[in-house]
C-alpha positions in Angstrom: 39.0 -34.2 -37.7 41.4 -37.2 -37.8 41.5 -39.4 -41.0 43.1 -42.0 -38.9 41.0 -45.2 -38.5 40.9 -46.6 -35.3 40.7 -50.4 -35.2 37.9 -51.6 -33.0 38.2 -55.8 -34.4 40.1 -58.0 -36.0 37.5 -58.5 -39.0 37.7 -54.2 -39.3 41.3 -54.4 -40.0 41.1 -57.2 -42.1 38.5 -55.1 -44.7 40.5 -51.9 -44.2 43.5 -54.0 -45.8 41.4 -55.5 -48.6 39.9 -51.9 -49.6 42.9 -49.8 -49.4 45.8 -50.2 -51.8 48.5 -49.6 -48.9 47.5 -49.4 -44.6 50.3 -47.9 -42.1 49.3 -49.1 -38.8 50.5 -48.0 -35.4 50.5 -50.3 -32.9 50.5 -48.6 -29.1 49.4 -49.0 -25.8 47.4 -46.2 -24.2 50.5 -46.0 -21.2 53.6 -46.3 -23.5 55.7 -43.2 -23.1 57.1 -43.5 -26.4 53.5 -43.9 -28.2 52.6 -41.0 -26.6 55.7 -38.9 -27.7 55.8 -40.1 -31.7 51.9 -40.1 -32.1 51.7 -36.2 -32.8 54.1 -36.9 -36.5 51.6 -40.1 -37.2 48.7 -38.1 -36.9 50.7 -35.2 -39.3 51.5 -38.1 -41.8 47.6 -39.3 -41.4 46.6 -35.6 -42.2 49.4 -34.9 -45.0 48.6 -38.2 -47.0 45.6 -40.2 -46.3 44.1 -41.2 -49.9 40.5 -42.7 -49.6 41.2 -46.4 -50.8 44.7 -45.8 -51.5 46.5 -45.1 -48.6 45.1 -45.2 -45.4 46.8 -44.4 -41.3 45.4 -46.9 -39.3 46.1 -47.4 -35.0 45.7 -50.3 -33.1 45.3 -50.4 -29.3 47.3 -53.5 -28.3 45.9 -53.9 -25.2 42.2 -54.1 -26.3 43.0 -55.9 -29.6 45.8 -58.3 -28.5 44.6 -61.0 -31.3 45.5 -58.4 -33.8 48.8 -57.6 -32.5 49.6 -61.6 -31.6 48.7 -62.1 -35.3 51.4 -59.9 -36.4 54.1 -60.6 -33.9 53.9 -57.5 -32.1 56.3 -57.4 -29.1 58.1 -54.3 -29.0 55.8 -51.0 -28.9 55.3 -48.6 -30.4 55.7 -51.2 -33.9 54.7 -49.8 -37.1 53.7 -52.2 -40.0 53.2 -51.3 -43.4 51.0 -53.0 -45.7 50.5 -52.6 -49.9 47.5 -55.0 -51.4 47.6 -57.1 -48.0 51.4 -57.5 -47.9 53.9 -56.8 -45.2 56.2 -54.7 -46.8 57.9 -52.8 -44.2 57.9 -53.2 -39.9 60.0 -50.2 -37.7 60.1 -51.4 -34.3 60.7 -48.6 -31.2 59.8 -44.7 -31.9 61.9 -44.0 -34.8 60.4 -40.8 -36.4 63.0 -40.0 -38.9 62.7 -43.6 -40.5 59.0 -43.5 -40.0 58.8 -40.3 -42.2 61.1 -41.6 -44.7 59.3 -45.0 -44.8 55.8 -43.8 -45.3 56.8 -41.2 -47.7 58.5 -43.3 -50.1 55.1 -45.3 -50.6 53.3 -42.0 -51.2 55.6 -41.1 -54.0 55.7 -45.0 -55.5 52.0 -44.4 -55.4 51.8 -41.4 -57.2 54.3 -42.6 -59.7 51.9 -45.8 -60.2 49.2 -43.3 -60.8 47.3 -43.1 -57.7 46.2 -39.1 -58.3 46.2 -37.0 -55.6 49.4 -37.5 -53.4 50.9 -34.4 -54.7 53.4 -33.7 -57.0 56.6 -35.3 -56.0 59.3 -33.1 -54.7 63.0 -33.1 -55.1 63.4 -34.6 -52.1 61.1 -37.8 -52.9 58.2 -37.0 -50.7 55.0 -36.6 -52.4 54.7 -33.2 -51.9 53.6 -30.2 -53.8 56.2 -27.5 -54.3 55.1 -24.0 -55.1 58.9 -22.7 -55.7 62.3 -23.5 -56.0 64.3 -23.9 -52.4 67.5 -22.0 -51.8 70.6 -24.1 -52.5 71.5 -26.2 -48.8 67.8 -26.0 -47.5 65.3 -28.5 -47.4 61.3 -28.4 -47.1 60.3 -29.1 -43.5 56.7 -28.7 -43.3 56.2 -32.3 -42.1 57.8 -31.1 -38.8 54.5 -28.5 -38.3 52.3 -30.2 -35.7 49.3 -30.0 -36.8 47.4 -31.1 -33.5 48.6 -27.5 -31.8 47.8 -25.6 -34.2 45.2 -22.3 -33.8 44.1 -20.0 -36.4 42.1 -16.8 -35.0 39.1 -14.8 -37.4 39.2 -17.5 -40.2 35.7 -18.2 -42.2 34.1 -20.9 -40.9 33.4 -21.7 -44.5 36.7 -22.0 -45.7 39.3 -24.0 -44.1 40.9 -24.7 -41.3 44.7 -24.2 -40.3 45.8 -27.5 -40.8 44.5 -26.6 -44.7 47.5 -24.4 -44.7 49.9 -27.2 -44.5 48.5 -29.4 -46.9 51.4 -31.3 -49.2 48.8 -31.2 -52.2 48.8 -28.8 -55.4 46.0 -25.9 -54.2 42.8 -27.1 -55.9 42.6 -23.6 -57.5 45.8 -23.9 -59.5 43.9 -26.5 -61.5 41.2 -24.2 -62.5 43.9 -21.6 -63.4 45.2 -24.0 -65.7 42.1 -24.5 -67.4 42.0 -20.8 -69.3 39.1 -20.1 -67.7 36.6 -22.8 -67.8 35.6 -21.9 -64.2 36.4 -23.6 -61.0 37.4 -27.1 -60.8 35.2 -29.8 -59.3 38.2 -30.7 -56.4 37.7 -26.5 -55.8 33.8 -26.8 -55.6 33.2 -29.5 -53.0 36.4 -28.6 -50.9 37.3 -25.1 -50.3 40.9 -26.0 -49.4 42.4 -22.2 -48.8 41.8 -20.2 -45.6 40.1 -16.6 -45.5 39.8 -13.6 -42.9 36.5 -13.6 -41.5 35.2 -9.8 -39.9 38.1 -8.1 -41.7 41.4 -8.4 -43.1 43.4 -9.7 -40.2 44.3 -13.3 -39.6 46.4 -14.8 -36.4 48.3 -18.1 -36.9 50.3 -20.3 -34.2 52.9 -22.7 -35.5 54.4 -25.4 -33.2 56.7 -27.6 -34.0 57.8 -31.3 -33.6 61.0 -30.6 -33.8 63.9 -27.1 -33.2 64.4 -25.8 -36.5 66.0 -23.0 -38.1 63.8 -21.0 -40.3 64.9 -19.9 -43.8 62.0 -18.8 -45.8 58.6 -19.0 -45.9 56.6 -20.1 -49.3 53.0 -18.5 -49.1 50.4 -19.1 -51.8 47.8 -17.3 -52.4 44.9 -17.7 -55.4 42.3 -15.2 -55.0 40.0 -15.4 -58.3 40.3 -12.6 -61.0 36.6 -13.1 -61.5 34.7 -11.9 -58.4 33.7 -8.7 -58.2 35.2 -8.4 -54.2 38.0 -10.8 -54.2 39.7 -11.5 -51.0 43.4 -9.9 -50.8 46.4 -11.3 -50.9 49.0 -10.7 -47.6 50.7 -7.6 -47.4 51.9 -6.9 -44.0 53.0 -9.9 -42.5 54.9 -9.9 -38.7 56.2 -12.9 -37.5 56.9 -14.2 -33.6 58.8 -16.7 -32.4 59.0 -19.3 -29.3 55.5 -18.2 -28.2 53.6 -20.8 -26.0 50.6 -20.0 -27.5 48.4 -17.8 -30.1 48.8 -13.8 -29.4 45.6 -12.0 -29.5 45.5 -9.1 -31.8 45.7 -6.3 -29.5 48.4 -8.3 -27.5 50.4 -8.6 -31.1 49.8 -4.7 -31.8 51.7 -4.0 -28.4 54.4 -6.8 -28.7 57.7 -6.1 -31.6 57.9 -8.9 -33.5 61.1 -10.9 -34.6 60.7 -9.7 -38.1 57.9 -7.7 -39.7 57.6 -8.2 -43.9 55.8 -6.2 -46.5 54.8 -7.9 -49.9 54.9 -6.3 -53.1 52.6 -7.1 -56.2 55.9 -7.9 -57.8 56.8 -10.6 -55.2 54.0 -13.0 -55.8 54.7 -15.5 -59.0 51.7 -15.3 -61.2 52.1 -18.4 -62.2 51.8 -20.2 -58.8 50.6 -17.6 -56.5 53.3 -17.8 -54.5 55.8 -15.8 -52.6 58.8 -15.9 -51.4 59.7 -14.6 -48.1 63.0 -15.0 -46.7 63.9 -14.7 -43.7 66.6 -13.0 -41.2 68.3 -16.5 -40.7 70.1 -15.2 -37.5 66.7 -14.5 -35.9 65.3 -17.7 -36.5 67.8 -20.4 -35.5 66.6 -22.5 -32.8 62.6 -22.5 -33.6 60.1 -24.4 -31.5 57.0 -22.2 -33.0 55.9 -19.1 -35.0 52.9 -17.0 -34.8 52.3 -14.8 -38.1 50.4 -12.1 -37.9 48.0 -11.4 -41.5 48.3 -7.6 -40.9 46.6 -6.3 -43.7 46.0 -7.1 -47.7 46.8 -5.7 -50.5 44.8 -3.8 -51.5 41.4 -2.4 -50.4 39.3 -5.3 -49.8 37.7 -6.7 -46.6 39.5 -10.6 -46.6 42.7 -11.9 -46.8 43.5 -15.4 -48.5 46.0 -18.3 -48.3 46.0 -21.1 -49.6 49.3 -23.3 -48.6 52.6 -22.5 -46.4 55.5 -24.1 -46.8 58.5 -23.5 -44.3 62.1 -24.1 -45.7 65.4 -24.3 -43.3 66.7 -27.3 -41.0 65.9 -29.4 -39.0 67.4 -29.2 -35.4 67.2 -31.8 -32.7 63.7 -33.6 -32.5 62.1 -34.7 -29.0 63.4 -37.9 -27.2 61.3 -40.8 -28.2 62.1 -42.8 -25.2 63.1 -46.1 -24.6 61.7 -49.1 -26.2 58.6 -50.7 -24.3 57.2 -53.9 -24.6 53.8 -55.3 -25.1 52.0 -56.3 -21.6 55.2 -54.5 -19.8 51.8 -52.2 -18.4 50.0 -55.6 -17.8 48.7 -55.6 -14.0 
C-alpha cells in the first residue's frame, strides 16, 4: 500500500505540514505526460523513506486543488516543493528525476544526522541508506532505480512480507536483536515482520524492473534466519538469475528456460555478522539491464523455507526514461 498522502483540501495539507518535520509534495495533473513518466521514482522515494511525522510524500492534483497550487505559485508541472517545519526549502520545476533523488535524499540523511531514528544508516554515498557490505571500487548502490510498483514475488508467506520488503533502505529489524546477545527479538522485529519467506516449500520467484538501463555488478542478499527455532527457514543456495524478461517466469517455465547466470552459495559466503552475501556477477552478461527475475532454487540446507531479508543491487546506472517536455498548469484546461 502507498504511504503517499493524497491531498483532498487545502486545510489537509496545511496539518500535514504542521505534524510532519519535512513534506515532499508532487504537484501533477492527471493528463501531464511527464507526471505520468516520473511518478513511478516518487512513489519508490514514498516507499524507501516515509517516516511517520518526520518525513512525509505528499501529491497534489492541481486541477482539483487549484487554491493549493495558486498558493504556492505552481505554473510549471510536474513542480515538486519541499517543506522542513513549514518552510520552503527546496522547489524542482519540470521532471527532473536525478535532482529529485538527490534533493529528497539529502533531507533524509540531514534527518538522520539530527536524530530522527529510522532513516537508515547513512551510506557512503549520502543517501540514508543501510549498507550491508562494502561496494567494489567504481560501483555505486542503485537500488533506488528498482520500481517498486512492478514488482511480483511468487510462493511468499502471506505473513511475512512483501517484495517491495526486499528493497527496503533500512537496517533489517533482526540485525538489532542480533546485536542484543540474545535478549530475544526486538520490538521493531515483533510488530513488523520486514523479511520475506517461501510459502509451500523452498522456492521463491522474484521479477525486478527497472526505472532506468543499468549494468549489474553484484547483488548484496541478507539473510537472518534465527539460531533459536527449532525449523528455521534456509538461507539461498541455488540462485538463477534472468534478464530483460517482460514479466515473472513461472516455475516450470524457469526449469525449462537457461538462465543468464546460475549461482551456488556456500556457508562460507554469508558474513555472520550481517547476514549477507556477496554475489558478483558476470558483468559482460548484465550490461544493458531493464529487469531481473531470480529464481530462490533451493536452501541450504534441509529445511522447508527460504528467507531474505534485503537486496541490494550494485553497478551503473545507464540512460533513464525521457521525462518529457515541460507542461504547464491549465495547458489540459478545456
Amino acid at each position: 500500500m502507498s504511504k503517499t498522502v493524497q491531498i483532498g483540501s487545502k486545510s489537509q495539507f496545511d496539518s500535514l505540514l504542521q505534524s510532519s518535520k519535512i513534506v515532499v509534495t508532487d504537484f501533477y495533473a492527471d493528463r501531464c505526460g511527464p507526471c505520468k513518466q516520473i511518478a513511478p521514482i516518487y512513489e519508490q522515494l514514498s516507499a524507501q523513506l516515509s517516516r511517520p511525522n518526520k518525513i512525509t510524500f505528499a501529491k497534489v492534483n492541481t486541477e482539483k486543488q487549484r487554491e493549493v497550487a495558486q498558493q504556492y505559485g505552481v505554473t510549471v508541472l510536474p513542480t515538486f516543493i519541499t517543506f522542513k517545519n513549514t518552510e520552503i526549502v527546496e522547489s524542482i520545476k519540470g521532471a527532473d528525476p536525478q535532482k529529485l533523488q538527490a534533493v529528497v535524499k539529502k533531507l533524509a540523511a540531514e534527518a538522520d544526522s539530527d536524530g530522527a531514528n529510522g532513516f537508515g544508516e547513512t551510506s557512503s554515498n549520502g543517501s540514508a541508506s543501510w549498507t550491508a557490505a562494502s561496494l567494489p571500487k567504481g560501483y555505486s548502490d542503485v537500488t533506488d532505480q528498482v520500481d517498486v510498483r512492478g514488482l511480483d514475488l511468487l510462493n511468499s508467506a502471506s505473513e511475512c512480507g512483501t517484495a517491495r520488503t526486499l528493497f527496503d533502505n533500512r537496517k533489517p529489524s533482526s540485525l538489532d536483536s542480533r546485536m542484543s546477545k540474545g535478549k530475544g527479538p526486538s520490538k521493531r522485529e515483533e510488530d513488523n515482520k520486514d523479511w520475506v519467506e517461501s510459502d509451500t516449500d523452498e522456492q521463491l520467484m522474484l521479477y525486478v524492473p527497472f526505472l532506468s538501463t543499468l549494468k549489474v555488478h553484484t547483488l548484496h542478499i541478507t539473510s537472518l534466519p534465527p539460531k533459536d527455532h527449532d525449523e528455521p527457514p534456509m538461507r539461498p543456495k541455488t540462485i538463477q538469475l534472468y534478464s530483460n524478461r517482460a514479466h515473472v517466469l513461472g516455475f516450470d517455465e524457469a526449469e525449462d528456460l537457461p538462465a543468464t547466470q546460475a549461482i551456488t552459495l556456500n556457508p562460507r559466503d554469508w558474513d555472520e555478522k550481517t547476514g549477507t552475501a556477496k554475489v558478483e556477477l558476470r558483468f559482460v552478461k548484465f550490461q544493458n539491464i531493464t529487469s531481473l527475475v531470480v529464481f530462490i532454487v533451493d536452501g541450504e540446507g534441509n529445511g522447508e523455507k527460504v528467507r531474505i531479508d534485503r537486496i541490494r543491487i550494485v553497478g551503473e546506472t545507464g540512460e533513464k526514461r525521457d521525462p518529457g517536455k515541460l507542461e504547464k498548469v491549465g495547458e489540459h484546461d478545456g
